[in-house]
C-alpha positions in Angstrom: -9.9 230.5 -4.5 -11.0 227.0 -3.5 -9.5 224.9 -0.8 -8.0 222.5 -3.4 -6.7 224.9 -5.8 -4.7 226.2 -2.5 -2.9 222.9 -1.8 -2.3 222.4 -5.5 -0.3 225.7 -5.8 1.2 225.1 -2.4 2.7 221.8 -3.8 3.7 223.6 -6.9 5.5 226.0 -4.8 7.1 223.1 -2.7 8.0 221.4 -6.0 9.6 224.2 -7.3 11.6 224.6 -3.9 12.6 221.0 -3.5 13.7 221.1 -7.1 15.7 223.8 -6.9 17.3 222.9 -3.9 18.0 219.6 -5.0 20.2 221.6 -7.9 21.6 223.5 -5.4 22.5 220.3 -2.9 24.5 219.2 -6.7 26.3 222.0 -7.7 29.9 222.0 -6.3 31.5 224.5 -8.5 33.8 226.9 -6.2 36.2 229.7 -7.0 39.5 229.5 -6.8 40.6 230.3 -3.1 44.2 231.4 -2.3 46.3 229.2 -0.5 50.0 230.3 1.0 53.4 229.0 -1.1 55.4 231.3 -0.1 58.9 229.0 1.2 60.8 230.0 3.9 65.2 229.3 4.5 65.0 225.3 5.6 66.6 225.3 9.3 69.2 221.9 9.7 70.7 220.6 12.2 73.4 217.7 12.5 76.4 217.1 10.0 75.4 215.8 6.6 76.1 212.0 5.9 74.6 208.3 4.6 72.8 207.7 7.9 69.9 209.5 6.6 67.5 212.5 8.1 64.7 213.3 9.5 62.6 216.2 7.4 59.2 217.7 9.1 57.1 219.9 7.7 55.0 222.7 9.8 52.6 224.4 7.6 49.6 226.8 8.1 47.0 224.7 6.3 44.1 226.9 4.9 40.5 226.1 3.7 42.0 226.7 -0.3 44.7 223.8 0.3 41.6 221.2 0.6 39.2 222.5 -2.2 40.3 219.5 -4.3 43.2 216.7 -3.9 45.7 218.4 -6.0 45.4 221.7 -3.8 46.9 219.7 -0.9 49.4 217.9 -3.5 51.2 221.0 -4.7 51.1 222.8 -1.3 53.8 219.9 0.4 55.0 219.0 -3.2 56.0 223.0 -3.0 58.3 222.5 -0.1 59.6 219.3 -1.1 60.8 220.6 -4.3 62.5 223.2 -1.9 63.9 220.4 -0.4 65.5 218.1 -3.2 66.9 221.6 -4.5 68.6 221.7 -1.3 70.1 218.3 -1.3 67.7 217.6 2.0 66.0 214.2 0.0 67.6 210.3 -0.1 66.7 207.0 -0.2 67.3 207.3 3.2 65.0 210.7 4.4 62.0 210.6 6.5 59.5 213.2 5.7 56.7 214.0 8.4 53.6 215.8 8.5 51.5 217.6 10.9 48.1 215.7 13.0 45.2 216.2 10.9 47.2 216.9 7.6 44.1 214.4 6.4 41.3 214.9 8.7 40.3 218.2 6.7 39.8 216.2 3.3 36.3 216.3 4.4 36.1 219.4 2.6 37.4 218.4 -0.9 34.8 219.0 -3.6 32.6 220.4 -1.5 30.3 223.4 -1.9 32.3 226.8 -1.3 30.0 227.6 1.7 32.0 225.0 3.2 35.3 226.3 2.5 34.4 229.5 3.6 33.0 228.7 6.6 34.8 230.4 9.7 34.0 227.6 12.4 33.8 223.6 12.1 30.0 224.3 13.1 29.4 226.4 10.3 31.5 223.9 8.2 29.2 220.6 9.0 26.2 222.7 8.8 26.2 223.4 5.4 27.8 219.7 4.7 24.9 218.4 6.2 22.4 220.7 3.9 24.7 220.1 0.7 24.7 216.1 1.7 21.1 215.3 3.2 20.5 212.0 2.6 24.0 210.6 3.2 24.1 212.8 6.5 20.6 211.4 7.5 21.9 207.7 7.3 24.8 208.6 9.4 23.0 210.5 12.2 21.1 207.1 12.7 24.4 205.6 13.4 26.1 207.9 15.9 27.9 207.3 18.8 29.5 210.4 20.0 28.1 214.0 21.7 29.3 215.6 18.3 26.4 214.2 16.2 27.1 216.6 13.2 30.9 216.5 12.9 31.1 212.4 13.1 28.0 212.2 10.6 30.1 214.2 7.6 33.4 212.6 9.1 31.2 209.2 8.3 29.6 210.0 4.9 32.9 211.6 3.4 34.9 208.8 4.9 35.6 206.6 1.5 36.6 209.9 -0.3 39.0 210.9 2.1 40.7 207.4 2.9 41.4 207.5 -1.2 42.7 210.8 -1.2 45.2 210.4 1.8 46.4 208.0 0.2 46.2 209.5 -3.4 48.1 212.7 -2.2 50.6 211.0 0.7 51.1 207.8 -1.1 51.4 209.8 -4.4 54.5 212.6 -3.0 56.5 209.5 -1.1 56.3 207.8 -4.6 57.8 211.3 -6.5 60.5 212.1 -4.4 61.6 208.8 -3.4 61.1 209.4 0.5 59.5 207.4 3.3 56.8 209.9 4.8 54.5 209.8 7.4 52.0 210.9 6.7 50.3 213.2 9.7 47.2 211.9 10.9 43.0 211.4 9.8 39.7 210.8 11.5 38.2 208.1 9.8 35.2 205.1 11.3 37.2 201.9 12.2 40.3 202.2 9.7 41.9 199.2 7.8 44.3 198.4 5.5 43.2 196.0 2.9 45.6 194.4 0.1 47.5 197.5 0.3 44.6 199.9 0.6 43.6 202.4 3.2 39.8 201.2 3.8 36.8 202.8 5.7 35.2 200.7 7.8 31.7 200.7 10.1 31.4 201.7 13.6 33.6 204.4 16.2 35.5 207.0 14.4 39.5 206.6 15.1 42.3 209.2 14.6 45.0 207.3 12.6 48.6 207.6 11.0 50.1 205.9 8.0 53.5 205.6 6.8 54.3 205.7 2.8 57.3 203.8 1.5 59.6 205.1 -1.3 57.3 203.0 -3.8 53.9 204.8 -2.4 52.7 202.2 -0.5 51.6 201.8 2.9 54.9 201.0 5.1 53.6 198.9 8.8 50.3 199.0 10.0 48.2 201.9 11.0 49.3 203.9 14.4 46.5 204.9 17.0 46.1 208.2 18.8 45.5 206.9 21.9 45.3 210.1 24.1 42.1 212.3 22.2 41.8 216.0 23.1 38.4 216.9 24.8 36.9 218.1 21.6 38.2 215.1 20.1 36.1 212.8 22.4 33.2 214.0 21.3 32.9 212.5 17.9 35.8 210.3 18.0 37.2 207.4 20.0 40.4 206.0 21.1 40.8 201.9 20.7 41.4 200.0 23.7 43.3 197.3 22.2 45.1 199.2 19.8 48.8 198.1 19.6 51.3 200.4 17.8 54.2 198.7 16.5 57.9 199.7 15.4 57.8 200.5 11.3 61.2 199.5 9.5 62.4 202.1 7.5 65.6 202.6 5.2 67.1 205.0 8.1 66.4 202.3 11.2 63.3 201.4 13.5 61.0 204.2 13.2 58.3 204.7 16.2 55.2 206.6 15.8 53.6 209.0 18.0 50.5 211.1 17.3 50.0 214.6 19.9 50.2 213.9 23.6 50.7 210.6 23.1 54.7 211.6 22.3 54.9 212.6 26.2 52.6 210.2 27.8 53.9 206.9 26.3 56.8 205.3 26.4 59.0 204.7 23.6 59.5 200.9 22.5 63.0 199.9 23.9 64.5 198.4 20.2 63.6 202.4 18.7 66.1 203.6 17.0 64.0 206.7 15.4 61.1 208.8 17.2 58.5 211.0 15.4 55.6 212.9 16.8 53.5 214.8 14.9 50.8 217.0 17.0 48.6 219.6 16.8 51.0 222.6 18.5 51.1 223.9 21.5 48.9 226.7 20.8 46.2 224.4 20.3 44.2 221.9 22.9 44.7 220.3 25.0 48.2 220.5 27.0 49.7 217.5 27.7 49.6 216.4 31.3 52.9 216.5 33.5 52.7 212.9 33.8 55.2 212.8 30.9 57.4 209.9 29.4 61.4 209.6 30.1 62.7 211.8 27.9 63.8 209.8 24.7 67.6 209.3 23.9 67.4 208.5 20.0 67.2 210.9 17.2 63.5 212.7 17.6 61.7 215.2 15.9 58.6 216.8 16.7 56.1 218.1 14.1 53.6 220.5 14.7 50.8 222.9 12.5 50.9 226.5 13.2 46.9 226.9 11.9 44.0 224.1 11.2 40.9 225.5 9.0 37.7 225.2 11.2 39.5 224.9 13.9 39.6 221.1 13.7 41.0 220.2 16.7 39.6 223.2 19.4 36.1 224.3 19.8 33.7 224.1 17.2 31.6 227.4 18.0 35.0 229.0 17.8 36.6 230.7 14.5 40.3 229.5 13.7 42.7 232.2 15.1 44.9 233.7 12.0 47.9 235.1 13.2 50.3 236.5 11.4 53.8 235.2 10.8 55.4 232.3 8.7 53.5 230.1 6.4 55.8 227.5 6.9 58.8 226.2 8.7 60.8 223.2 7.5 63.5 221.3 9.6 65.7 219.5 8.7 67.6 216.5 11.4 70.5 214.8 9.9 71.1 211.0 11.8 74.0 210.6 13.2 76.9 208.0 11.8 76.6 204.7 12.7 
């Protein structure tokens, strides 16, 4: 065969493998996976009244509750139904969420290779492939160690700020309840004329508070103390100042994972939340701890992450066996 007939039907062959990876890199159909909405007996403490209460949410958050937006809807809409049914919701209750509730929206209308992956390696690995033009643009724009996890955090950063706000916004607005809603990685966060916006440059771990009406409630609260495995695509601002949010039950301050014990709480606080990782994941907060709070506090933690979000990313998630969920319930004390 002649030299040039060679390349020609080498380019064919390329052509034909470019095309139909192209089609590939478009095609996000993906099975329905099975997610866990099983409910478990609510656990209260405190003596019913008008003051209000304090509601978190632990959940064991799977790869199937972030296949699309409505996935992670119903999975906390599931438990707050629980909740009204109960009596446990008023103008007055707080709902919170676990850290990273949003961080794993990443994954929403993504391939199924993604959703199936067993680490967070395996996870921006075939994000990268499925996304390689977006993800190309991003790696020229890194800053951290973790090249690949702040590239897809980057490129699916728009998408994920809507949909926190979509799904968070969207269950505070149905049951009537101020919720905080957990935490997300997203580049430089804003709020914008109501909006949760993207912007340009470091990636920041963030939590936002809905209002009864849906919308954003105070400004955006800063992780200030990152995990190791959080350093390496994110970072923590150095100006950051995290302010009291008003709420219908009092002055409600705002801690995300270690930063609960390593910071001290705002002397006009009336209300304390800190929703963290657990302590079954990295790191462990230092001894170097806070004075112990004396105003109504509740602590929110996850008892699983998919990908192992916030632990090594060569690692598989651990999947231990026990309760999906576990929902407690703090009612404020009378005035």
């Amino acid at each position: 065969m002649p030299t040039h007939s060679k390349f020609f039907a080498l380019a064919l062959i390329g052509l034909a493998a470019l095309i139909l990876y192209l089609d590939w890199t478009g095609d996000r159909r993906s099975g329905p996976l099975l997610s866990d909405l099983r409910t478990l007996p609510i656990q209260s403490q405190g003596k019913p009244g008008t003051a209000g209460n304090l509601l978190g949410i632990e959940a064991r958050l799977l790869p199937a509750d972030y296949q699309d937006a409505q996935r992670l809807h119903l999975r906390f809409a599931t438990y707050l139904d629980q909740a009204r049914k109960e009596g446990l919701l008023n103008e007055r209750t707080l709902v919170v969420l676990p850290e990273h509730v949003g961080t794993g929206l990443f994954a929403v209308d993504e391939k199924p290779e993604v959703q199936q992956a067993r680490t967070l390696r395996d996870a921006m690995q075939w994000m990268a492939l499925s996304n390689p033009w977006g993800y190309l643009r991003a790696l020229l724009d890194h800053q951290g160690r973790d090249r690949r996890t702040e590239a897809v955090l980057k490129i699916k950063a728009d998408q994920m700020a809507r949909d926190y706000q979509t799904v968070f916004g969207g269950l505070a607005k149905t049951y009537g309840v101020t919720l905080v809603a957990g935490s997300i990685v997203l580049p430089e966060p804003r709020l914008t004329d109501g909006r949760l916006v993207a912007g340009s440059g470091p990636l920041r771990q963030v939590s936002l508070t809905f209002s009864r009406d849906g919308t954003p409630l105070g400004p955006l609260q800063y992780k200030e103390q990152l995990s190791r495995y959080e350093r390496r695509y994110s970072e923590a601002p150095a100006d950051a100042q995290n302010t009291l949010i008003q709420t219908p039950a009092g002055r409600l301050a705002v801690r995300i994972g270690c930063d609960g014990d390593r910071r001290a709480l705002e002397a006009d606080a009336e209300l304390l939340v800190i929703t963290g990782a657990g302590k079954a994941l990295p790191p462990p907060c230092s001894n170097d701890q806070a004075a112990t709070p004396d105003v109504p506090t509740l602590r929110v933690s996850t008892f699983e992450l998919p990908w192992n979000l916030v632990g090594s990313p060569r690692r598989p998630t651990r999947h231990p066996r026990g309760e999906p969920v576990r929902i407690t319930n703090l009612w404020l004390p009378e005035p």
